[in-house]
mmCIF file of the N, C-alpha and C atoms, coordinates in Angstrom:
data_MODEL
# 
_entry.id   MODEL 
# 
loop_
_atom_site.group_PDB 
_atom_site.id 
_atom_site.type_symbol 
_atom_site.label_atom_id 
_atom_site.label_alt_id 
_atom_site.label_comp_id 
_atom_site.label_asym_id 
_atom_site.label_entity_id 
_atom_site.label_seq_id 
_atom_site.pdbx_PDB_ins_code 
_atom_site.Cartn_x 
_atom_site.Cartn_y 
_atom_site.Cartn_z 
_atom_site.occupancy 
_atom_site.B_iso_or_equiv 
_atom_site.pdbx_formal_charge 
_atom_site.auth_seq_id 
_atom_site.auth_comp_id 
_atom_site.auth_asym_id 
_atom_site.auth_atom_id 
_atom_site.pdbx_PDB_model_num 
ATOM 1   N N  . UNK A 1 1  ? -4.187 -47.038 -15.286 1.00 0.00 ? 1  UNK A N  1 
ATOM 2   C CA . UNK A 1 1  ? -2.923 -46.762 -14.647 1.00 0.00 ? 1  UNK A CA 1 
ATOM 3   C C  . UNK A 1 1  ? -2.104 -45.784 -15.491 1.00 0.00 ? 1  UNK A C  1 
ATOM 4   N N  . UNK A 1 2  ? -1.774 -45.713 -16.958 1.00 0.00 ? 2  UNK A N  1 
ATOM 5   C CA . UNK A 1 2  ? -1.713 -45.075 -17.563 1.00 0.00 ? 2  UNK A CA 1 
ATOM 6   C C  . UNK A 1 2  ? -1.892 -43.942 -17.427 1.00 0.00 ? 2  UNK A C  1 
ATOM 7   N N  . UNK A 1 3  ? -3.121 -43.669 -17.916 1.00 0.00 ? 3  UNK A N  1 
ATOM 8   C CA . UNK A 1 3  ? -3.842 -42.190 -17.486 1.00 0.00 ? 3  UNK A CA 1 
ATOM 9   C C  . UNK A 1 3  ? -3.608 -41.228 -16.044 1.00 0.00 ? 3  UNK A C  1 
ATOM 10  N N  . UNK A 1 4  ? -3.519 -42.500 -15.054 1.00 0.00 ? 4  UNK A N  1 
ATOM 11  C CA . UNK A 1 4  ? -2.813 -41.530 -13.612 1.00 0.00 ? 4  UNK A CA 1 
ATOM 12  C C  . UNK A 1 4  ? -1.502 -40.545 -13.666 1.00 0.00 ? 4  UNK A C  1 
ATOM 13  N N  . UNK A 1 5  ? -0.846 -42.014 -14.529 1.00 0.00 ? 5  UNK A N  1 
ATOM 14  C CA . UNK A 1 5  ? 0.561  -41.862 -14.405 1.00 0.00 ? 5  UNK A CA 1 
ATOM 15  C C  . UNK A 1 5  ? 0.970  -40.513 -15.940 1.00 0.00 ? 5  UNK A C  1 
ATOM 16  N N  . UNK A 1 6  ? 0.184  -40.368 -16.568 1.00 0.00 ? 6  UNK A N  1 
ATOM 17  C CA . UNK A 1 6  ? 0.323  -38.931 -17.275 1.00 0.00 ? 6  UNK A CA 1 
ATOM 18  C C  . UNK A 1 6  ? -0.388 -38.051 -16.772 1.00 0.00 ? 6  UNK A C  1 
ATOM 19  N N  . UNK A 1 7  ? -1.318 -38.124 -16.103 1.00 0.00 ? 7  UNK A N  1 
ATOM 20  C CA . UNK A 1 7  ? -1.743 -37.066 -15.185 1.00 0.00 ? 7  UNK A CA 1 
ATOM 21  C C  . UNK A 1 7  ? -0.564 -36.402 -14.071 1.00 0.00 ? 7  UNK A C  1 
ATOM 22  N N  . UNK A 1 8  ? -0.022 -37.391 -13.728 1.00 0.00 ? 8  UNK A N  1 
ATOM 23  C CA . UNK A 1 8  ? 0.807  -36.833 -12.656 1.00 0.00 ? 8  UNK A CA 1 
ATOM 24  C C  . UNK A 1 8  ? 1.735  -35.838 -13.541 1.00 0.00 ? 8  UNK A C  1 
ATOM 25  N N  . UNK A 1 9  ? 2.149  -37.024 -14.749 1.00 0.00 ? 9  UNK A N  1 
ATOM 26  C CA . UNK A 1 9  ? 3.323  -35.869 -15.380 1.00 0.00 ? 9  UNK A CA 1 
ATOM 27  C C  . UNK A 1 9  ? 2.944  -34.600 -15.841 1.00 0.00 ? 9  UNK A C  1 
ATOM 28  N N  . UNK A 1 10 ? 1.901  -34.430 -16.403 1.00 0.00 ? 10 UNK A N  1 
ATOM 29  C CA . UNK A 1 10 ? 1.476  -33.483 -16.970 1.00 0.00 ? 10 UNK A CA 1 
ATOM 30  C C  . UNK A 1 10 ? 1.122  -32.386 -15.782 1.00 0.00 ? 10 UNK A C  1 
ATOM 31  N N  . UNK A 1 11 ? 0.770  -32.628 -14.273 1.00 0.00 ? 11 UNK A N  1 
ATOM 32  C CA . UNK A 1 11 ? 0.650  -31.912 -13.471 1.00 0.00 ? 11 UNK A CA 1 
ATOM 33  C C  . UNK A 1 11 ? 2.078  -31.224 -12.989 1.00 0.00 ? 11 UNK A C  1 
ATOM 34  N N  . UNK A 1 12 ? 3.156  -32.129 -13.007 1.00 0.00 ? 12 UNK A N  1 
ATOM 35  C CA . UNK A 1 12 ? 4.496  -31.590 -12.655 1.00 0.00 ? 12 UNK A CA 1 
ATOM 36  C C  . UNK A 1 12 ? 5.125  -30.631 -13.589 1.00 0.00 ? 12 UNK A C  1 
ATOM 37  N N  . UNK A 1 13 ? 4.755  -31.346 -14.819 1.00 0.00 ? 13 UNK A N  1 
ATOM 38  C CA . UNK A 1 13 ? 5.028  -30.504 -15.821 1.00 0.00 ? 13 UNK A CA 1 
ATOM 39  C C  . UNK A 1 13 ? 4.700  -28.603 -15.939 1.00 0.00 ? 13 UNK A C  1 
ATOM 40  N N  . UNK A 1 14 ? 3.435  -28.665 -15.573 1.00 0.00 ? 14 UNK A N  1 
ATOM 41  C CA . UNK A 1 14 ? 2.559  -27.244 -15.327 1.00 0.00 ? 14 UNK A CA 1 
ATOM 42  C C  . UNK A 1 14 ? 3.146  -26.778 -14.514 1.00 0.00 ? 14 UNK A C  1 
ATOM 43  N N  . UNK A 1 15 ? 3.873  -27.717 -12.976 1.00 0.00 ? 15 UNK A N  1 
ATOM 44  C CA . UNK A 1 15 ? 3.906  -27.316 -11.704 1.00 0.00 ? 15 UNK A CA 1 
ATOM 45  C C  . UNK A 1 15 ? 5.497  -26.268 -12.117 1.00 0.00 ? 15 UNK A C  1 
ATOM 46  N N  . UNK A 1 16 ? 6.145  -26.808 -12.917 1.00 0.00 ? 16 UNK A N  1 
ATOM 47  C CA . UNK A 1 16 ? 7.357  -26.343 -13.136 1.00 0.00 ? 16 UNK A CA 1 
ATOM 48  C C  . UNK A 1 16 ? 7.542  -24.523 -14.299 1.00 0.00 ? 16 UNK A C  1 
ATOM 49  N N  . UNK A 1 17 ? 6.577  -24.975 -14.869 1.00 0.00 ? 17 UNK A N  1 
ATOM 50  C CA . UNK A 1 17 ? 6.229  -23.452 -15.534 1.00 0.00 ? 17 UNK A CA 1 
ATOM 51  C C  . UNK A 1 17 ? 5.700  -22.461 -14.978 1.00 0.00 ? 17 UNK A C  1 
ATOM 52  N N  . UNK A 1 18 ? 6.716  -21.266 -14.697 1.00 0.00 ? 18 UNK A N  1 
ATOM 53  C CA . UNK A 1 18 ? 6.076  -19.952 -14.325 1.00 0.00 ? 18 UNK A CA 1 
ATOM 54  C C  . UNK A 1 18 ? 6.272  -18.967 -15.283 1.00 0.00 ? 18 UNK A C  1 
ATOM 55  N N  . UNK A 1 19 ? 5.409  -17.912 -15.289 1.00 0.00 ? 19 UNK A N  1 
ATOM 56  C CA . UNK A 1 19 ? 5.723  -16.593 -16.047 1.00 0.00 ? 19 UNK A CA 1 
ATOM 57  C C  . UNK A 1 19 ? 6.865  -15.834 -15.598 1.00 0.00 ? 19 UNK A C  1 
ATOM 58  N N  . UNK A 1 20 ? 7.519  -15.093 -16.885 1.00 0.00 ? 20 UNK A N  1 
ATOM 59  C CA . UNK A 1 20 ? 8.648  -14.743 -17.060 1.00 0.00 ? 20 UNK A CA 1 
ATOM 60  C C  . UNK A 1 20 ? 7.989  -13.069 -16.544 1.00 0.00 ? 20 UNK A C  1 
ATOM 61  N N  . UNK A 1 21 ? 8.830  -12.718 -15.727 1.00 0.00 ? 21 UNK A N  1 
ATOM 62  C CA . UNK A 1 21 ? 8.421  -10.839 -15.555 1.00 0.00 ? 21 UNK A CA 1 
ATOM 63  C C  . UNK A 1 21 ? 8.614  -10.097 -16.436 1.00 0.00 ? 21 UNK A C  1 
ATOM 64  N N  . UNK A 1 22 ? 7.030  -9.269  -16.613 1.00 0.00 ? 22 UNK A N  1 
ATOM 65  C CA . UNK A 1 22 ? 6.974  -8.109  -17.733 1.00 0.00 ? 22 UNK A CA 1 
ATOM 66  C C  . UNK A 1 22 ? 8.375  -7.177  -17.766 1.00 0.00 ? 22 UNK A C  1 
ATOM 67  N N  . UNK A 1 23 ? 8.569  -6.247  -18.523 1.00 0.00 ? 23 UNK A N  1 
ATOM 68  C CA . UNK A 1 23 ? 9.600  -5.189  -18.538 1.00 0.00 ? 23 UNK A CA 1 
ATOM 69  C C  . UNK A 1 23 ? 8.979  -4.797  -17.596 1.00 0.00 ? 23 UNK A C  1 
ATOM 70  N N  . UNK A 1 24 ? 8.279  -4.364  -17.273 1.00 0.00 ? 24 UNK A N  1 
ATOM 71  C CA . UNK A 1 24 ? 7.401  -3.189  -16.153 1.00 0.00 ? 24 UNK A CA 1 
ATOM 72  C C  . UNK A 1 24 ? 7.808  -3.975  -14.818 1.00 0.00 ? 24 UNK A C  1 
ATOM 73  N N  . UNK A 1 25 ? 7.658  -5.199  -14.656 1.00 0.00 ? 25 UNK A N  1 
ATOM 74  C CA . UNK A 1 25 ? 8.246  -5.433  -13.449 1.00 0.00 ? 25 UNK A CA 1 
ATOM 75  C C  . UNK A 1 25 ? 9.584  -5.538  -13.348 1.00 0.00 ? 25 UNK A C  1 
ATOM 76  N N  . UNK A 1 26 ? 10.274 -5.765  -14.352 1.00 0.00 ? 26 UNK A N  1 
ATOM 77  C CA . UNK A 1 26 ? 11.723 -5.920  -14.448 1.00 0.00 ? 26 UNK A CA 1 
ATOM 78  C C  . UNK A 1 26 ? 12.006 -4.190  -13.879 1.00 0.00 ? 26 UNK A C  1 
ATOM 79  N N  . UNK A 1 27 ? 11.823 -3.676  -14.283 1.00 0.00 ? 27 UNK A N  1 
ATOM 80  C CA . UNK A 1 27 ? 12.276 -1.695  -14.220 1.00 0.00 ? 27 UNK A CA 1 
ATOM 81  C C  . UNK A 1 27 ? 12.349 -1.770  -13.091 1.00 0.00 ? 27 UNK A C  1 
ATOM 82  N N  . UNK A 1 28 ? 10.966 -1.973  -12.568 1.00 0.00 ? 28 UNK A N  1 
ATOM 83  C CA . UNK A 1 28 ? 10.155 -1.644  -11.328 1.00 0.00 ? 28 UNK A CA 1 
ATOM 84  C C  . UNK A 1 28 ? 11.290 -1.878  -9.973  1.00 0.00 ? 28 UNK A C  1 
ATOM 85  N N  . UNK A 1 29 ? 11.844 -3.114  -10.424 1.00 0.00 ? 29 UNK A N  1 
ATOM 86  C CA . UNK A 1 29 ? 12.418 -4.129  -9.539  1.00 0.00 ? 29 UNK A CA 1 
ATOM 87  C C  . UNK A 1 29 ? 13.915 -3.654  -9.615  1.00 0.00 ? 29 UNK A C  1 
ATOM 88  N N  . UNK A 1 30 ? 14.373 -2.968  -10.824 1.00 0.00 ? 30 UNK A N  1 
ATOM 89  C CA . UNK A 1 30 ? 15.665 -1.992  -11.194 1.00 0.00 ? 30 UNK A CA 1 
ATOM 90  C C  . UNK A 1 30 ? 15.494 -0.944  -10.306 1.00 0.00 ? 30 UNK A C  1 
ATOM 91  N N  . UNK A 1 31 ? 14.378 -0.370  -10.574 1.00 0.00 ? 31 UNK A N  1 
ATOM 92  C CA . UNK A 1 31 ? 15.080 1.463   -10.140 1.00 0.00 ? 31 UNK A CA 1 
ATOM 93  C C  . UNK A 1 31 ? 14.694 1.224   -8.683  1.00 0.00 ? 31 UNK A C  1 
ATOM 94  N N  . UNK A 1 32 ? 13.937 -0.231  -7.965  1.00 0.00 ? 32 UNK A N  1 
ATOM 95  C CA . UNK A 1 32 ? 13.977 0.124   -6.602  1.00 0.00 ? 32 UNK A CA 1 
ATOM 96  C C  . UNK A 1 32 ? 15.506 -0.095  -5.838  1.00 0.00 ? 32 UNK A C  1 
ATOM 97  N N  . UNK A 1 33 ? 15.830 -1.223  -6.866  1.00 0.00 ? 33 UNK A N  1 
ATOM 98  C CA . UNK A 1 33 ? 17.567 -1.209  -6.172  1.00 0.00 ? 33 UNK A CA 1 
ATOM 99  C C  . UNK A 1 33 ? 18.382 -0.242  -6.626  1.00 0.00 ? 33 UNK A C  1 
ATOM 100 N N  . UNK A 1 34 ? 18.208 0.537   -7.284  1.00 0.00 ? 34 UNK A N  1 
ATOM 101 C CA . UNK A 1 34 ? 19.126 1.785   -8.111  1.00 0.00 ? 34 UNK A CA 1 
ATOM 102 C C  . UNK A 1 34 ? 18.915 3.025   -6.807  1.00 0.00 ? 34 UNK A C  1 
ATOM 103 N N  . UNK A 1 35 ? 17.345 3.167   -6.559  1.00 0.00 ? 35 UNK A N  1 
ATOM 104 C CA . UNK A 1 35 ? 16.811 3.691   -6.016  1.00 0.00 ? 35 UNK A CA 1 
ATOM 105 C C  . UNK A 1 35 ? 17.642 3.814   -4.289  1.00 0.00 ? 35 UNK A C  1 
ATOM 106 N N  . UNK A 1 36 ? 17.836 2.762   -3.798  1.00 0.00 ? 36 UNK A N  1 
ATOM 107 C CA . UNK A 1 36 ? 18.170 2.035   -2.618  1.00 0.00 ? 36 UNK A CA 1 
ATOM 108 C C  . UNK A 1 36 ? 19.251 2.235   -2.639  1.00 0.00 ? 36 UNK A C  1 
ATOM 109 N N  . UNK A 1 37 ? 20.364 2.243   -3.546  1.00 0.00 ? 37 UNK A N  1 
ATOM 110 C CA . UNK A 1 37 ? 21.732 1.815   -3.517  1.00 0.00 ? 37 UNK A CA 1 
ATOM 111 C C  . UNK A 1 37 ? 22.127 3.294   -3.715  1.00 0.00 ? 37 UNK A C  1 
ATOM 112 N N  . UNK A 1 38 ? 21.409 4.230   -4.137  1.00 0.00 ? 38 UNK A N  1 
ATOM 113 C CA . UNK A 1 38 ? 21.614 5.738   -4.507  1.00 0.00 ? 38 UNK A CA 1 
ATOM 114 C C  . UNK A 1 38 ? 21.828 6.421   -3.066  1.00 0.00 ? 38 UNK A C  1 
ATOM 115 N N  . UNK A 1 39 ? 20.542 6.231   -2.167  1.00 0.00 ? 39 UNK A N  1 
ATOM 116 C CA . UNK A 1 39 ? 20.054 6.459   -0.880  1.00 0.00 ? 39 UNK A CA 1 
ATOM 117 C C  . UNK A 1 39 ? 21.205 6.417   0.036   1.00 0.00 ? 39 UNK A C  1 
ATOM 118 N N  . UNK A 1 40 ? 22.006 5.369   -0.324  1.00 0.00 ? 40 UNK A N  1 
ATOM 119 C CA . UNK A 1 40 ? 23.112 4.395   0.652   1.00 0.00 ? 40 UNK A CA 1 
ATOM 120 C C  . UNK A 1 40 ? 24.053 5.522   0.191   1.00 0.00 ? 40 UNK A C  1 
ATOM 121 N N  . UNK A 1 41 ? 24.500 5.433   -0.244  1.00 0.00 ? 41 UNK A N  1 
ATOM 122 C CA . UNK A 1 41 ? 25.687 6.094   -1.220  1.00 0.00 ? 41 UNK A CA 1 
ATOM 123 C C  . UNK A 1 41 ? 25.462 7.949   -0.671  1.00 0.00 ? 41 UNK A C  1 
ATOM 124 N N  . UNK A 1 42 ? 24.190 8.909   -0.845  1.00 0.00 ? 42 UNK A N  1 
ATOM 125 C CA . UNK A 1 42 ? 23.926 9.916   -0.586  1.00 0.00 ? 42 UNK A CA 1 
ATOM 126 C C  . UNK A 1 42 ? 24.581 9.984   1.357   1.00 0.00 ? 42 UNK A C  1 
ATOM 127 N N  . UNK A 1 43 ? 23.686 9.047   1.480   1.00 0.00 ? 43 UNK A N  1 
ATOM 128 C CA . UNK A 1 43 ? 24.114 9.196   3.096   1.00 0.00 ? 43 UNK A CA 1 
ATOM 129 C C  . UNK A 1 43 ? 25.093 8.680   3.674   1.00 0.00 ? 43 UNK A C  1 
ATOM 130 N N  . UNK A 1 44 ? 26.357 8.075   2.747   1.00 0.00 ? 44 UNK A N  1 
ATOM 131 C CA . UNK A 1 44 ? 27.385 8.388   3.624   1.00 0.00 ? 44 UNK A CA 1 
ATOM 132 C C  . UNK A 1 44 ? 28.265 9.490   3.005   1.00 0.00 ? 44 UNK A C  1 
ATOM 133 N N  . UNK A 1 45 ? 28.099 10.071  1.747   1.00 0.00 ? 45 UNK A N  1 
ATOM 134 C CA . UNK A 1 45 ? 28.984 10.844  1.298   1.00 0.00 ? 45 UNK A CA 1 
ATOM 135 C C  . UNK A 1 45 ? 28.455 12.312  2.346   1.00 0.00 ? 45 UNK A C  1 
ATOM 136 N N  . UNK A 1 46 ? 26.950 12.321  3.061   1.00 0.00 ? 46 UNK A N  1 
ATOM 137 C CA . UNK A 1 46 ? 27.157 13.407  3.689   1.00 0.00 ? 46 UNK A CA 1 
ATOM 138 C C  . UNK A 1 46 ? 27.464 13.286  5.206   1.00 0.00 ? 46 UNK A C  1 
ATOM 139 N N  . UNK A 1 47 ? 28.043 11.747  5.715   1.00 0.00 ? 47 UNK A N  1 
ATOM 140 C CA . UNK A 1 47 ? 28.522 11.320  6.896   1.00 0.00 ? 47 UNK A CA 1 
ATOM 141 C C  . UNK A 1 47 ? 27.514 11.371  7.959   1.00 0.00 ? 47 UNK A C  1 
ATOM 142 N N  . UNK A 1 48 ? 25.842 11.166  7.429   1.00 0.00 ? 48 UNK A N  1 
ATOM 143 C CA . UNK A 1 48 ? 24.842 10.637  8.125   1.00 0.00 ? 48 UNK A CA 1 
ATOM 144 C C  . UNK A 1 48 ? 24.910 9.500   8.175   1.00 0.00 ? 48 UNK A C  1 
ATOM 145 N N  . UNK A 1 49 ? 25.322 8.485   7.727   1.00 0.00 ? 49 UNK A N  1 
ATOM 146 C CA . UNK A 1 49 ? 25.528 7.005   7.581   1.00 0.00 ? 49 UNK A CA 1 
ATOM 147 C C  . UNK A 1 49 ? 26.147 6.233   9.092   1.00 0.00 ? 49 UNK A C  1 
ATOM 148 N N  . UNK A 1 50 ? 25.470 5.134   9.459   1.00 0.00 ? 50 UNK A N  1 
ATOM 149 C CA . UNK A 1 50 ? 25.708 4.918   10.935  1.00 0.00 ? 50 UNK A CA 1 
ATOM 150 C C  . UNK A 1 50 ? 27.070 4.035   10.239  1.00 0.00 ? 50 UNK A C  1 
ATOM 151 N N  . UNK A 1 51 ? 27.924 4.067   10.897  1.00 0.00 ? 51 UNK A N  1 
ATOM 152 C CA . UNK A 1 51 ? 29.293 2.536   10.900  1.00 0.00 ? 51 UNK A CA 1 
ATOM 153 C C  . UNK A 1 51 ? 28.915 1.384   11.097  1.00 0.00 ? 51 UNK A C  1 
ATOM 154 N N  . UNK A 1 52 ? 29.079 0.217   10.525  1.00 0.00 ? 52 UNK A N  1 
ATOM 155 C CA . UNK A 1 52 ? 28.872 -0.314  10.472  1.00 0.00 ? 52 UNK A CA 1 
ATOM 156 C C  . UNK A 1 52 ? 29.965 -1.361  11.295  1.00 0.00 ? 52 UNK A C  1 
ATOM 157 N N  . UNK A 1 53 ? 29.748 -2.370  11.590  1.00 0.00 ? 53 UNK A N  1 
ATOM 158 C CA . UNK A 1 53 ? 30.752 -2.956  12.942  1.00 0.00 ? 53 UNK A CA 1 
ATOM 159 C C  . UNK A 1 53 ? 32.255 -3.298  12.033  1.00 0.00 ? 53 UNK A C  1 
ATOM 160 N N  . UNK A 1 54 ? 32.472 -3.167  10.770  1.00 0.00 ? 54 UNK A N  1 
ATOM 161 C CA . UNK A 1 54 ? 33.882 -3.510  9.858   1.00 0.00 ? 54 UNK A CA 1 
ATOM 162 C C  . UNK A 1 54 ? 34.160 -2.116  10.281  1.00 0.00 ? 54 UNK A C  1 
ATOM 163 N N  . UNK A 1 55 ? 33.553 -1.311  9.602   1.00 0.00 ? 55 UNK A N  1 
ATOM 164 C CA . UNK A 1 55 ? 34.087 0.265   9.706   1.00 0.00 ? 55 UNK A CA 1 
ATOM 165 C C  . UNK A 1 55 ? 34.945 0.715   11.063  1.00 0.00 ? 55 UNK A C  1 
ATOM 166 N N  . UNK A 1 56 ? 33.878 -0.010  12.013  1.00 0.00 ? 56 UNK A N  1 
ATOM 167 C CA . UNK A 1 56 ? 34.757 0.449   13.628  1.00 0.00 ? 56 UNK A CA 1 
ATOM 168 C C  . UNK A 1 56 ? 35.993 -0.239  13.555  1.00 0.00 ? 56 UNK A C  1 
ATOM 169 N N  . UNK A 1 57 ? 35.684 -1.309  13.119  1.00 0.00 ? 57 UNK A N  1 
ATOM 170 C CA . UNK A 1 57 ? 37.151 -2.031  13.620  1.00 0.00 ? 57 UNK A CA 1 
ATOM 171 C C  . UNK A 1 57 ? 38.127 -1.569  12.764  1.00 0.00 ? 57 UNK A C  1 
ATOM 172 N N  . UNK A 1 58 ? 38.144 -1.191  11.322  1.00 0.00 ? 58 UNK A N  1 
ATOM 173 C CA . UNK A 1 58 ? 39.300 -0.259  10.433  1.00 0.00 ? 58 UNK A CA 1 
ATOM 174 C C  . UNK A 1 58 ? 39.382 0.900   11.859  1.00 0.00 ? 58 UNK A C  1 
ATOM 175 N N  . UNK A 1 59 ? 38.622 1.974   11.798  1.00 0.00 ? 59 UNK A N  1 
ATOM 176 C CA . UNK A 1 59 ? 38.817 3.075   12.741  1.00 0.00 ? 59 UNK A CA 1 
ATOM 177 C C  . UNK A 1 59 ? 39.352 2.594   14.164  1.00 0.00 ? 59 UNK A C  1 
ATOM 178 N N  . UNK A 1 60 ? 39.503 1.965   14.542  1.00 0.00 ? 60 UNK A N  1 
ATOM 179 C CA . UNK A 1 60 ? 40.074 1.566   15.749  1.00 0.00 ? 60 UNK A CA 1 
ATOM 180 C C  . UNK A 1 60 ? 41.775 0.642   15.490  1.00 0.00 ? 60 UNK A C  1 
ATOM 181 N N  . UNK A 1 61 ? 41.844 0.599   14.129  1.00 0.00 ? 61 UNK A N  1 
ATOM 182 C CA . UNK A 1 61 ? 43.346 -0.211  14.064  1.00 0.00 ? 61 UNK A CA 1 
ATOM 183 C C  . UNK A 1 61 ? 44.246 1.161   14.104  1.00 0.00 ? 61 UNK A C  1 
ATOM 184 N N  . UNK A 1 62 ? 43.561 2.640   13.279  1.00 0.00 ? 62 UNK A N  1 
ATOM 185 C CA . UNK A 1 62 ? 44.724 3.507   12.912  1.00 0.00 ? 62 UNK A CA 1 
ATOM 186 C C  . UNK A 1 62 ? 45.559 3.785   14.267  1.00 0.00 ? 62 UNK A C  1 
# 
């Protein structure tokens, strides 16, 4: 009974440890939101950017 009952723990135990992300995925996972948030930003400063349903409703109070 013993032995089950540290088996289990020792299985939960494992179950709870994951690997920590390399730098390489950390970056990876940076410059795609840097990447993304750049994109956003480009296209509305050249007023390709669709409105978004807040935006209408500011433009419709003036």
């Amino acid at each position: 009974m013993r032995r089950a009952i540290l088996c289990v723990v020792s299985l939960a135990a494992l179950a709870g440890c994951h690997r920590e992300p390399t730098f390489d995925e950390r970056y990876a996972a940076a410059r795609a939101k840097i990447d993304t948030t750049a994109r956003e930003i480009e296209a509305q400063a050249s007023g390709s950017a669709v409105p978004t349903a807040e935006e209408d409703d500011v433009g419709a109070a003036k």
